[in-house]
Backbone bond lengths (Angstrom), bond angles and torsions (degrees), N, CA, C in turn:
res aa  C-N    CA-C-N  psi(-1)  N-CA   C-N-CA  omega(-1)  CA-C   N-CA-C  phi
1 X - - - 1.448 - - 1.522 109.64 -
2 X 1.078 128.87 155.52 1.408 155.11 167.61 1.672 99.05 -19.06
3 X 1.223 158.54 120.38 1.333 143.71 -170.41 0.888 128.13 70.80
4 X 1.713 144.46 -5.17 1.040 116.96 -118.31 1.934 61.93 -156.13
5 X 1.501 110.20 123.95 1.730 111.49 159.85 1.379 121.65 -99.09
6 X 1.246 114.52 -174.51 1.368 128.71 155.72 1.271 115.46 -165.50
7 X 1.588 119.96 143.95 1.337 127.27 -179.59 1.922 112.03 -93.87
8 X 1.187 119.48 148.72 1.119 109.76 -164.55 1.724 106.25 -125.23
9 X 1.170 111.04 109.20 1.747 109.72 -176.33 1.816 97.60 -108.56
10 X 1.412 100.98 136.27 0.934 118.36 171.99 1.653 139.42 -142.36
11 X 0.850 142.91 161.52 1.596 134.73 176.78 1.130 123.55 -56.38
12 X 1.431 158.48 106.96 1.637 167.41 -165.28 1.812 87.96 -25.23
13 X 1.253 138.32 -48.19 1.377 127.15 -147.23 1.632 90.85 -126.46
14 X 1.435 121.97 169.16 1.558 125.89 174.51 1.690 75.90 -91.45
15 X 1.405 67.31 157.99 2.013 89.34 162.90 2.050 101.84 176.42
16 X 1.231 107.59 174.12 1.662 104.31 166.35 1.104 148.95 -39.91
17 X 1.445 110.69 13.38 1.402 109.59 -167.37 1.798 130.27 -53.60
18 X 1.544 97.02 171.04 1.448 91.25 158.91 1.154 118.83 -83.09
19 X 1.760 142.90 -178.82 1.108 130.40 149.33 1.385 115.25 -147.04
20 X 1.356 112.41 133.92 1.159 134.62 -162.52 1.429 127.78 -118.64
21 X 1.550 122.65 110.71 1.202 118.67 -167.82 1.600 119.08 -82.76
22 X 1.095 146.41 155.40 1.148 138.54 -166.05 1.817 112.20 -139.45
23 X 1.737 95.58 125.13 2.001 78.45 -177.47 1.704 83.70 -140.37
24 X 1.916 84.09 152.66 1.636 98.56 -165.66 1.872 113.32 -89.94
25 X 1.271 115.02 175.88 0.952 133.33 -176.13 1.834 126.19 -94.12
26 X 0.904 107.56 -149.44 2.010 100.93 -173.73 1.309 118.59 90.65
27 X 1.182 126.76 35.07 1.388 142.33 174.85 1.431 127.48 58.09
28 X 1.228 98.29 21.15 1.701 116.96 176.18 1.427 99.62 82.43
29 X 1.142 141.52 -0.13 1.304 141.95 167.38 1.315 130.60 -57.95
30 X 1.909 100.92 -79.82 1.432 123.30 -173.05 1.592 103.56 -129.21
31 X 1.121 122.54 160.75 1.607 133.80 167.76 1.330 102.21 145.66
32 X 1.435 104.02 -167.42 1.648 110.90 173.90 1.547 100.58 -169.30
33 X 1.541 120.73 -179.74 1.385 120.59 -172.70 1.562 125.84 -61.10
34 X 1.862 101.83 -21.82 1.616 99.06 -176.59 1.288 127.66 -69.07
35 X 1.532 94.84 -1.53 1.779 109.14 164.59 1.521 127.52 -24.84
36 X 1.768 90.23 -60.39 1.335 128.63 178.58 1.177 125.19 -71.30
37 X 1.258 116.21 -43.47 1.391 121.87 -176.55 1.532 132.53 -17.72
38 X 1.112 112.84 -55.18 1.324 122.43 -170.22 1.911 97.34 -71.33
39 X 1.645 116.33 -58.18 1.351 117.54 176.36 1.699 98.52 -41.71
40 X 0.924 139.62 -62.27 1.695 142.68 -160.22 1.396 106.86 -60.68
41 X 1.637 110.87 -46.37 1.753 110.68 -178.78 1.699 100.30 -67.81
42 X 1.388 125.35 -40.55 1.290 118.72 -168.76 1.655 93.35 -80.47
43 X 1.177 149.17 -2.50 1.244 127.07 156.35 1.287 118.93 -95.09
44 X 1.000 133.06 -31.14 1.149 126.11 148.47 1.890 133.39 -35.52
45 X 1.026 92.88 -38.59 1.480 96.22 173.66 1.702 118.75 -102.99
46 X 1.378 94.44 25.38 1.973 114.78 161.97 1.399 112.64 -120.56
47 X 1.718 108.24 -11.47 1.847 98.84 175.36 0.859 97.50 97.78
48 X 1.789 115.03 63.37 1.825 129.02 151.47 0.947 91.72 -160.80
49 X 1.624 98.75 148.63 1.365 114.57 154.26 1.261 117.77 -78.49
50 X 1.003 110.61 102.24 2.090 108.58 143.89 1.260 130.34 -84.06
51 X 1.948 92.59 126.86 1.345 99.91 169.70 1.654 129.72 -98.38
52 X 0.616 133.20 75.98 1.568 138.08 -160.04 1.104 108.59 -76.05
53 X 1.460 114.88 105.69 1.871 127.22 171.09 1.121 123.15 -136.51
54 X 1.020 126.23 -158.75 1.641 160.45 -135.24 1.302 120.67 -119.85
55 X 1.407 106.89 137.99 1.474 103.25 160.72 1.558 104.33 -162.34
56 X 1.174 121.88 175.53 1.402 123.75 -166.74 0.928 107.60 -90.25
57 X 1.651 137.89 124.45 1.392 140.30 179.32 1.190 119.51 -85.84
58 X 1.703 140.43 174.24 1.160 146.26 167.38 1.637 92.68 -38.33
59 X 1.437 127.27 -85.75 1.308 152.09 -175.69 1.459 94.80 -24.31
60 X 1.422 129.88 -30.64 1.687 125.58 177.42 1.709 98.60 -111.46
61 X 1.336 110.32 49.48 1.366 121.40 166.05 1.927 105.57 44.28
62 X 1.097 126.43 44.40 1.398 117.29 169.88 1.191 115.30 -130.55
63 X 1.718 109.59 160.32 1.793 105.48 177.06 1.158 114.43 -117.14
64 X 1.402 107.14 -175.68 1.843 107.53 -166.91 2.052 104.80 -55.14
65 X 0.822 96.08 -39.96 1.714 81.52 -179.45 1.264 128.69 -62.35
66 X 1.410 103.65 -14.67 1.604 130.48 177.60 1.682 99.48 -58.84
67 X 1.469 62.83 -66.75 2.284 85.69 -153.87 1.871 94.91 -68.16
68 X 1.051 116.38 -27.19 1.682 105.62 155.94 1.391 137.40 -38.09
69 X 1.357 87.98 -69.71 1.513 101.77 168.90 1.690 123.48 -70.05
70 X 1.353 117.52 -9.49 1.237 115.75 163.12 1.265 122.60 -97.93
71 X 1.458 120.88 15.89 1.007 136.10 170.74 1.823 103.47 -114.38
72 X 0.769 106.40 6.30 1.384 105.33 -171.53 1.955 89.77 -122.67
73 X 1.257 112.54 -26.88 1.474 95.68 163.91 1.376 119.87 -95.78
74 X 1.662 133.44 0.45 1.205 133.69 132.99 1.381 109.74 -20.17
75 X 1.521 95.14 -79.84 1.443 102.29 -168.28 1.578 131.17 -52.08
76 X 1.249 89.52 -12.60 1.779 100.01 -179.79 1.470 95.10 -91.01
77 X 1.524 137.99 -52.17 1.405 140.74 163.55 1.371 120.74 1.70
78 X 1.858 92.64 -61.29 1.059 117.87 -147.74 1.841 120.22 -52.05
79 X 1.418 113.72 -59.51 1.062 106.48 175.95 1.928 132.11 -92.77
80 X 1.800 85.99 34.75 1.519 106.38 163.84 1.488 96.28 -101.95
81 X 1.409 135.66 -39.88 1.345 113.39 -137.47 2.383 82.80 -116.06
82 X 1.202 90.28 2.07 1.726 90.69 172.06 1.688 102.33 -94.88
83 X 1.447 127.80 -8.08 1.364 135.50 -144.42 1.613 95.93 -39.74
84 X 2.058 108.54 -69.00 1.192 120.09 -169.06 1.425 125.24 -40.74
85 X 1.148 106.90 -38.35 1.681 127.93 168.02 1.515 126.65 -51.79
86 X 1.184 107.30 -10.26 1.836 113.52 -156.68 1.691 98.04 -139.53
87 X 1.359 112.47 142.43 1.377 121.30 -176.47 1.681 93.91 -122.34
88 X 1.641 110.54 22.42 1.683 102.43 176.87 1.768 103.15 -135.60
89 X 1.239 115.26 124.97 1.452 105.75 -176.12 1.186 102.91 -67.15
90 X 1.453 95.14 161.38 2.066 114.65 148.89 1.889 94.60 62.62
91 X 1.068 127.70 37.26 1.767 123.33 -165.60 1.719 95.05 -71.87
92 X 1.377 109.83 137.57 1.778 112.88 163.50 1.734 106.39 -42.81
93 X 1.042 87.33 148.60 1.696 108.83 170.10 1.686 111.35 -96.99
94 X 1.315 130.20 148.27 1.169 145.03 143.71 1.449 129.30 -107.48
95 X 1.228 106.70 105.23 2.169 103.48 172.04 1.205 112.12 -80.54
96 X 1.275 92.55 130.16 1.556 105.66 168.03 1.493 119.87 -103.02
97 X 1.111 129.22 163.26 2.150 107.01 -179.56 2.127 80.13 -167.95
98 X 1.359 73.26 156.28 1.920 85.10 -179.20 1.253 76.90 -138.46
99 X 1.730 99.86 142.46 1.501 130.33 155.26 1.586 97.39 65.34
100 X 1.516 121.60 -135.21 1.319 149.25 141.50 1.710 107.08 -3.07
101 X 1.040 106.99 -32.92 1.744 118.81 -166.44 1.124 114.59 -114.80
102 X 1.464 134.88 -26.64 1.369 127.97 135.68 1.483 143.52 -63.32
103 X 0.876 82.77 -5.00 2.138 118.44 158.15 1.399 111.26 -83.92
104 X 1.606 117.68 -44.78 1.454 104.27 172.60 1.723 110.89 -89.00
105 X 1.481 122.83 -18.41 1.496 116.19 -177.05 1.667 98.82 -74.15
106 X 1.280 134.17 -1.43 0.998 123.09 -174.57 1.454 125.53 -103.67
107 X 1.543 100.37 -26.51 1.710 117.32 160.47 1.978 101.77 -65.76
108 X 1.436 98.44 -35.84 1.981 94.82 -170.89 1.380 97.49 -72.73
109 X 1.692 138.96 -24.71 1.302 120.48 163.17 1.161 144.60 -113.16
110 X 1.567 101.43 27.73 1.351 111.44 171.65 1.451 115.72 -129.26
111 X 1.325 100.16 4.15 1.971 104.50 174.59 1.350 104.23 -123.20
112 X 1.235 103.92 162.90 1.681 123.74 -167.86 1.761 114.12 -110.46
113 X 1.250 94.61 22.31 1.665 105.73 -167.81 1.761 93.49 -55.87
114 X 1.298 107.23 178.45 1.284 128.72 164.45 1.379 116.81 -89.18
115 X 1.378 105.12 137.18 1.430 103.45 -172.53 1.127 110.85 -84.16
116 X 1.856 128.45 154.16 1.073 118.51 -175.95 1.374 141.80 -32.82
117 X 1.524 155.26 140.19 1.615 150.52 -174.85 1.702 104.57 -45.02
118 X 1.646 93.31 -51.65 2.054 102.44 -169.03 1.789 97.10 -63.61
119 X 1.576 127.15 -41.33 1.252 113.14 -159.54 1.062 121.90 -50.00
120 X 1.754 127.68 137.42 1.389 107.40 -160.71 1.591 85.76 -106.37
121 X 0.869 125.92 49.86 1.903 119.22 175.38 1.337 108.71 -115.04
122 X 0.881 123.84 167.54 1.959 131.60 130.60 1.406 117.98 -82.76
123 X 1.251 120.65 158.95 1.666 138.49 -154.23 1.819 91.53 -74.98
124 X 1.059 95.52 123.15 1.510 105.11 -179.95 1.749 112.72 -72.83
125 X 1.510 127.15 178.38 1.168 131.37 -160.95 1.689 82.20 -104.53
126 X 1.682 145.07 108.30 1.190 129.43 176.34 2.132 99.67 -75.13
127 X 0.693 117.02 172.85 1.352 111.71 163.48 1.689 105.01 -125.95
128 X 1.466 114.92 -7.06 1.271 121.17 -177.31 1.880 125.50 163.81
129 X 1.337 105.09 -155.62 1.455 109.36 167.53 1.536 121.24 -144.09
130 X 1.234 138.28 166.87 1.513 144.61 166.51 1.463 75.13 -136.00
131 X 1.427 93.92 134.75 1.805 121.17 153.68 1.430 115.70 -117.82
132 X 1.253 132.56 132.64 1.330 128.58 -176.84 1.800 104.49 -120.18
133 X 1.329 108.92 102.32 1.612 104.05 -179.82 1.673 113.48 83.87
134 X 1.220 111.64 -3.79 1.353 118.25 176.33 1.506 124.10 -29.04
135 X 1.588 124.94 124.53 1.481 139.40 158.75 1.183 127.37 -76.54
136 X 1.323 116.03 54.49 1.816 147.50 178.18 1.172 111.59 -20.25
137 X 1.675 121.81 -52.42 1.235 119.19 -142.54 1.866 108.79 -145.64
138 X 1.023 95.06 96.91 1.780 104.98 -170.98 1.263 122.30 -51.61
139 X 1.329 109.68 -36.52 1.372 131.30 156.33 1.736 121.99 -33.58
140 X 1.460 105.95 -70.22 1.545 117.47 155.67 1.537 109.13 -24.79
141 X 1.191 102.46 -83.69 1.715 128.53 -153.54 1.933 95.66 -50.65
142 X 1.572 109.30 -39.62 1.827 117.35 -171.62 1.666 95.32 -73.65
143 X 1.438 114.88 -58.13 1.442 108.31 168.77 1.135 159.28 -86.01
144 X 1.463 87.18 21.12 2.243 99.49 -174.07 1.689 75.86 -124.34
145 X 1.723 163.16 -46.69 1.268 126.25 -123.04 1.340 102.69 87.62
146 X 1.940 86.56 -167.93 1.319 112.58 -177.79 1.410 119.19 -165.13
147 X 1.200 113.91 141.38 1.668 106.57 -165.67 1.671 104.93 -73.24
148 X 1.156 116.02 -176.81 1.530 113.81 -162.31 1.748 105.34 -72.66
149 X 0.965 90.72 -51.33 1.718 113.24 -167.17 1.838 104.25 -66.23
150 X 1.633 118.98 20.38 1.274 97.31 -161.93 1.695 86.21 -112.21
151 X 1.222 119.14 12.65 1.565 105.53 179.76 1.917 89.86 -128.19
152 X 1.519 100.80 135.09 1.273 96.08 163.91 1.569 123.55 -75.48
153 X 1.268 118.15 82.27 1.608 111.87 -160.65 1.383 125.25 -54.11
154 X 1.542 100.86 -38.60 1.620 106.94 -174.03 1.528 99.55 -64.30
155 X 1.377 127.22 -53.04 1.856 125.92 -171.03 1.334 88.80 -48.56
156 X 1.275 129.19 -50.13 1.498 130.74 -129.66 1.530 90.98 -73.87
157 X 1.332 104.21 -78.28 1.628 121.15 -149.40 1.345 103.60 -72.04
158 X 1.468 129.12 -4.93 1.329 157.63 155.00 2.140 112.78 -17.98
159 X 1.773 66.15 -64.06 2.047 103.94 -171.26 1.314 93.97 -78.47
160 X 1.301 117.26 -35.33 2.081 111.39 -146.84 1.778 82.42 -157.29
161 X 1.035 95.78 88.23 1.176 89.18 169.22 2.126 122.20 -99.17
162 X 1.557 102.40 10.12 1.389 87.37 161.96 1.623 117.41 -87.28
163 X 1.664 121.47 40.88 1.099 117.11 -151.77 1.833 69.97 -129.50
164 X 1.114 116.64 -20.53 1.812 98.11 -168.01 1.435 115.17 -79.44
165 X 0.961 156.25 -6.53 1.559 153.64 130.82 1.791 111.81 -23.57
166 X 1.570 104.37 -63.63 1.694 101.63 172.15 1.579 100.25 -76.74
167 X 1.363 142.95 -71.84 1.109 107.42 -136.27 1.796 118.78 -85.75
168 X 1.676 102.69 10.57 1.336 95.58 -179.90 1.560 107.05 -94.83
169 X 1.669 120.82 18.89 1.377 114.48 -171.71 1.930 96.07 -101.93
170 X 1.531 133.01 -35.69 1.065 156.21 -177.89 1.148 112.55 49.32
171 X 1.577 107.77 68.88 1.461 122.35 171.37 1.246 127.13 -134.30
172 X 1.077 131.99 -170.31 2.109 121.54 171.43 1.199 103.85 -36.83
173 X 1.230 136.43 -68.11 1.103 129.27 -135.63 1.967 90.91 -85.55
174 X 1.025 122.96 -19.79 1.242 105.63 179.79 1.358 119.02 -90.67
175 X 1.751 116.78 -8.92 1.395 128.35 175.58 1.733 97.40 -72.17
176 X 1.457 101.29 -52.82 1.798 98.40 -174.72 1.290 103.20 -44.39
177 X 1.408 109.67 -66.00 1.529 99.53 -165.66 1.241 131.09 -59.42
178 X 1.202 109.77 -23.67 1.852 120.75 160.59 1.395 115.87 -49.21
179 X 0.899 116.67 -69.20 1.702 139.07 167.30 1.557 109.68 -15.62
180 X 1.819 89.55 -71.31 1.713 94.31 -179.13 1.438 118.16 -53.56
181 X 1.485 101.42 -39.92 1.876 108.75 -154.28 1.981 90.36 -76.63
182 X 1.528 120.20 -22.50 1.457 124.42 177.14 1.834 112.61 -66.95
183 X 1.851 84.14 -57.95 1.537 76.77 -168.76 1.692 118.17 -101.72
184 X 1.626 112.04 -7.96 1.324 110.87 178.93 1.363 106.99 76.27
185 X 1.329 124.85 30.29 1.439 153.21 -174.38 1.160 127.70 -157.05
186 X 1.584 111.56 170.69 1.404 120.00 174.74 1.581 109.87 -154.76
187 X 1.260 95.29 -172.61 1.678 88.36 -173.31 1.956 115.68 -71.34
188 X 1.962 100.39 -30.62 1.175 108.54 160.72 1.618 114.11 -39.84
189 X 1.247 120.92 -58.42 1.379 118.48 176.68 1.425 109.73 -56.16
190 X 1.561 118.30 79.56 1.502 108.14 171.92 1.476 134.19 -37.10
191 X 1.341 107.12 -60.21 1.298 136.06 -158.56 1.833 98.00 -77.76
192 X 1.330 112.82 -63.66 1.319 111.15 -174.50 1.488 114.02 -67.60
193 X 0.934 124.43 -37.32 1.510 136.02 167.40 1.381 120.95 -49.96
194 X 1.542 97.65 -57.65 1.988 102.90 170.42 1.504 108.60 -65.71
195 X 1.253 131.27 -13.55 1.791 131.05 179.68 1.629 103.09 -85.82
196 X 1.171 112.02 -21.09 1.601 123.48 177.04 1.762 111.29 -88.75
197 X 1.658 107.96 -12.64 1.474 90.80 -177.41 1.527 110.47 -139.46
198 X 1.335 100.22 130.12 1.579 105.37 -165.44 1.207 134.00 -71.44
199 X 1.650 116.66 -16.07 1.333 106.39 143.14 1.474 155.79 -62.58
200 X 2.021 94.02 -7.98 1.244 94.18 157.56 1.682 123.93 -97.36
201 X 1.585 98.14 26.03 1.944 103.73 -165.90 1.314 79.75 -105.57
202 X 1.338 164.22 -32.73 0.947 143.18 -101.80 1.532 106.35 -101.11
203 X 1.087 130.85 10.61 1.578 151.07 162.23 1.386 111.89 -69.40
204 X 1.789 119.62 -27.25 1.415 104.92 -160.34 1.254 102.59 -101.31
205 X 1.701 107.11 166.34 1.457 106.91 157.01 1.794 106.58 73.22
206 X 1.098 124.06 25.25 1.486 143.34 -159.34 1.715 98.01 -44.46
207 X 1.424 120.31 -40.46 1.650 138.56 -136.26 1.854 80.28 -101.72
208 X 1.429 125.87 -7.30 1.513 116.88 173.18 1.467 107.63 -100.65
209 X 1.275 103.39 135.48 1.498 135.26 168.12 1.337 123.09 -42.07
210 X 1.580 151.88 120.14 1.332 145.33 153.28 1.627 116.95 -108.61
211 X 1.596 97.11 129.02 1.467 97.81 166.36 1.357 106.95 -132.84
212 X 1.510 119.26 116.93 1.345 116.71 -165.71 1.455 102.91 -135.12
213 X 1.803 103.19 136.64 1.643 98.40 -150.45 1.336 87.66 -119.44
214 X 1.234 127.54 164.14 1.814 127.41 152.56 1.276 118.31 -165.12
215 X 1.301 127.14 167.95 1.469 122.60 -169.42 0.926 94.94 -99.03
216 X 1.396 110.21 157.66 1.542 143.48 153.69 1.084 122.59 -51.45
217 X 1.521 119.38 -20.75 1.402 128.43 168.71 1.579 128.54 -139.97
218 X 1.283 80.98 49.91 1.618 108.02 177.44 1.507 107.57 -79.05
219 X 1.145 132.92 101.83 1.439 141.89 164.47 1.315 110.22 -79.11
220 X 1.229 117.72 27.54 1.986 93.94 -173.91 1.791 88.25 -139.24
221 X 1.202 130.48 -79.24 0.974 140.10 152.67 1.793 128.13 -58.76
222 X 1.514 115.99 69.80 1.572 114.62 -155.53 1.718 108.70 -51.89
223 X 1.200 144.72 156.20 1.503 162.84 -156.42 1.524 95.50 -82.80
224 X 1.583 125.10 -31.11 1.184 127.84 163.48 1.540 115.80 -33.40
225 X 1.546 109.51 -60.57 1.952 114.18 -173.08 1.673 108.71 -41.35
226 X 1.426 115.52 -56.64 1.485 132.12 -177.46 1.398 116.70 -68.39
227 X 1.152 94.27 -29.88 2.286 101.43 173.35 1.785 89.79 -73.83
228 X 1.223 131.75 -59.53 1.190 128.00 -167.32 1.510 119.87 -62.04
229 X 1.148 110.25 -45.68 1.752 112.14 160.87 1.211 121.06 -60.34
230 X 1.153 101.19 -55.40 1.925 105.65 178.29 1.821 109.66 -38.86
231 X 1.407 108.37 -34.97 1.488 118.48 -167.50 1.507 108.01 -84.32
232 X 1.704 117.48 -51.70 1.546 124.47 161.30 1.731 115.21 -45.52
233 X 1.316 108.99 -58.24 1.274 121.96 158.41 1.796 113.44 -19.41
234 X 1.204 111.41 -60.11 1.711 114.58 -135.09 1.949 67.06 -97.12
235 X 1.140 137.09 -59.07 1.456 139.48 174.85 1.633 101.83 -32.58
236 X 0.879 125.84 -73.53 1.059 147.97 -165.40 1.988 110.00 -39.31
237 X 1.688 95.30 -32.47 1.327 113.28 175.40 1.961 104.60 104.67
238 X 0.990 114.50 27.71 1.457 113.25 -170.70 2.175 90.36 -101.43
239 X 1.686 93.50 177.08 1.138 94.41 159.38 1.702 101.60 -125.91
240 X 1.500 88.93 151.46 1.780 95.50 -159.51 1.602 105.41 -127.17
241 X 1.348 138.34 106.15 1.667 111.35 161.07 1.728 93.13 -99.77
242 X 1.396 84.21 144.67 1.965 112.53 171.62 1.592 94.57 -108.11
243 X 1.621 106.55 122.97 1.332 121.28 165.75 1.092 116.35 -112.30
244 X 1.412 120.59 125.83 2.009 127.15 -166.87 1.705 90.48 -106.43
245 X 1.042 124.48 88.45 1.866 114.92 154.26 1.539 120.29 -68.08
246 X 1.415 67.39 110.09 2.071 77.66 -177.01 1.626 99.17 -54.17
247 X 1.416 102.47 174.77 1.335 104.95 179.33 1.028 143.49 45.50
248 X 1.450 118.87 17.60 1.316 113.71 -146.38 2.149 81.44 -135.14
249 X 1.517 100.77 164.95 1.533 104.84 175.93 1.241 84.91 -131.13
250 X 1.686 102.36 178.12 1.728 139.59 170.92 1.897 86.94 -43.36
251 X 0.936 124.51 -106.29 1.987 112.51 -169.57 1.396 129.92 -22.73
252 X 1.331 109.21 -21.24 1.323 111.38 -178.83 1.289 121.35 -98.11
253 X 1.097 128.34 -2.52 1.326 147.48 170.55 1.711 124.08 -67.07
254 X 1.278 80.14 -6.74 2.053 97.93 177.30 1.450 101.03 -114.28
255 X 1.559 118.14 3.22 1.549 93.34 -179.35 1.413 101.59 -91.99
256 X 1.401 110.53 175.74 1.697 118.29 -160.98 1.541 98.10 -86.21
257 X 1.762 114.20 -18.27 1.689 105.41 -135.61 1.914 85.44 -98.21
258 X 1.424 104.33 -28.23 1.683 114.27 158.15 0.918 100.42 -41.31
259 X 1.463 121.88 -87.88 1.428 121.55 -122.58 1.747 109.79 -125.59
260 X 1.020 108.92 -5.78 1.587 116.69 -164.40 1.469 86.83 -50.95
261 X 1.307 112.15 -73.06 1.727 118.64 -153.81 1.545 116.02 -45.36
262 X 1.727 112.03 -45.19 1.128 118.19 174.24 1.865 118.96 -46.01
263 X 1.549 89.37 -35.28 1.379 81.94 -172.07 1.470 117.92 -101.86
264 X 1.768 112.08 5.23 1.568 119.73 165.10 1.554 103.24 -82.30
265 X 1.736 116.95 -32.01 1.715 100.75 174.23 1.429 124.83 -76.45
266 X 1.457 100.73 -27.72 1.532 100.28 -175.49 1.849 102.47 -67.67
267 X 1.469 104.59 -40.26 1.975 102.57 -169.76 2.016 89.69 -63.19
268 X 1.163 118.81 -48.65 1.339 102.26 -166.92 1.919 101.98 -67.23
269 X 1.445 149.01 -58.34 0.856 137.82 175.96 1.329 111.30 -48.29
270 X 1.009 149.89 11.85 1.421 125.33 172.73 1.764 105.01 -124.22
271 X 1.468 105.84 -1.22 1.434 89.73 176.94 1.330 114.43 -110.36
């Protein structure tokens, strides 16, 4: 879309690959694609394409339905801008999303929204998702808070700074207000609220794939969100593997030497 990049890692030669788009994390606020980087070069050099892009953050004035759907025209991107790379047309797509971004790859494969007006694609074939550290359940996040350290305050309140009063206190009342100013909702909003949260999607799209990984010592996003989807998920009629990396926290979950492999066996077993 119009603004909106992506970096493209790929294998030295075309051949069959899968290809897999990738969008980063930071609480829907602030970040950018170099998040990823390193995960995308190390898949790339196992025989996928990664597409590693963009989407508009809080900080570029947008909300989760926004940054959904521009993740959902990633995914349509995807096997135009992988073309050179691939000796197989039209190949399934896989989203990938860390943190913040596996929260939005999960609204792009389990809802049927319309893709953005600017996207110049048609709705791609997803074949599935990888979530890494994923924030499943909106519900959680409106009624537990948030530990201090889960908003980057200084980036944040930086851009918008009538936001630094709530988010430098990191409690309920600063999760609510996040929430609203994200989704332009609340839990009162049944209907619009449950289209924003993927544990209540987890019925659709049955014939797509989940592989959702998290550490064991994830303090930011607790291993709870991904145990709970994985379970709606597998109800739901999907097929799901849940990966627990021992040892591992919320930052480490983007390194390649974690997690790459898990997610080159799971893309090759499921296709």
């Amino acid at each position: 879309m119009p603004g909106l990049y992506a970096d493209i890692h790929a294998p030295a030669q075309p051949g069959d690959y899968p290809v897999i788009t990738l969008t980063f994390g930071r609480g829907w606020s602030i970040g950018d694609r170099s998040q990823l980087s390193a995960l995308s070069h190390y898949l790339a050099s196992r025989g996928v394409v990664a597409v590693n892009g963009e989407h508009r953050t809080l900080l570029r004035l947008s909300r989760v339905s926004s940054m959904a759907g521009e993740v959902a025209c990633l995914a349509a991107a995807a096997p135009h801008l992988a073309a050179d790379h691939l000796t197989r047309p039209d190949p399934p797509v896989w989203l990938l999303g860390y943190s913040s971004g596996a929260h939005l790859t999960a609204l792009a494969t389990l809802t049927d929204r319309p893709l953005p007006p600017r996207c110049p694609h048609g709705p791609a074939e997803i074949a599935g998702m990888i979530g890494l550290g994923g924030p499943y359940d909106l519900d959680d996040l409106w009624n537990g808070g948030v530990p201090d350290y889960f908003f980057d305050a200084e980036a944040l309140t930086e851009q918008l700074p009538v936001l630094a009063p709530l988010v430098q206190r990191g409690d309920l009342a600063a999760m609510q207000f996040y929430l609203r100013v994200l989704t332009g909702a609340s839990p009162d909003d049944a209907a619009e609220w449950g289209d924003l949260n993927p544990l209540s999607l987890a019925d659709r799209y049955p014939e797509r794939s989940f592989l959702l990984v998290t550490g064991d010592e994830d303090e930011l996003i607790f291993p709870l969100h991904s145990e709970r989807f994985a379970e709606a998920l597998q109800t739901g009629g999907h097929h799901v593997s849940l990966e627990v990396v021992p040892h591992t926290n919320h930052a480490a979950l983007t390194d390649p030497e974690r997690v790459g492999e898990v997610i080159r066996a799971f893309v090759d077993g499921a296709s």
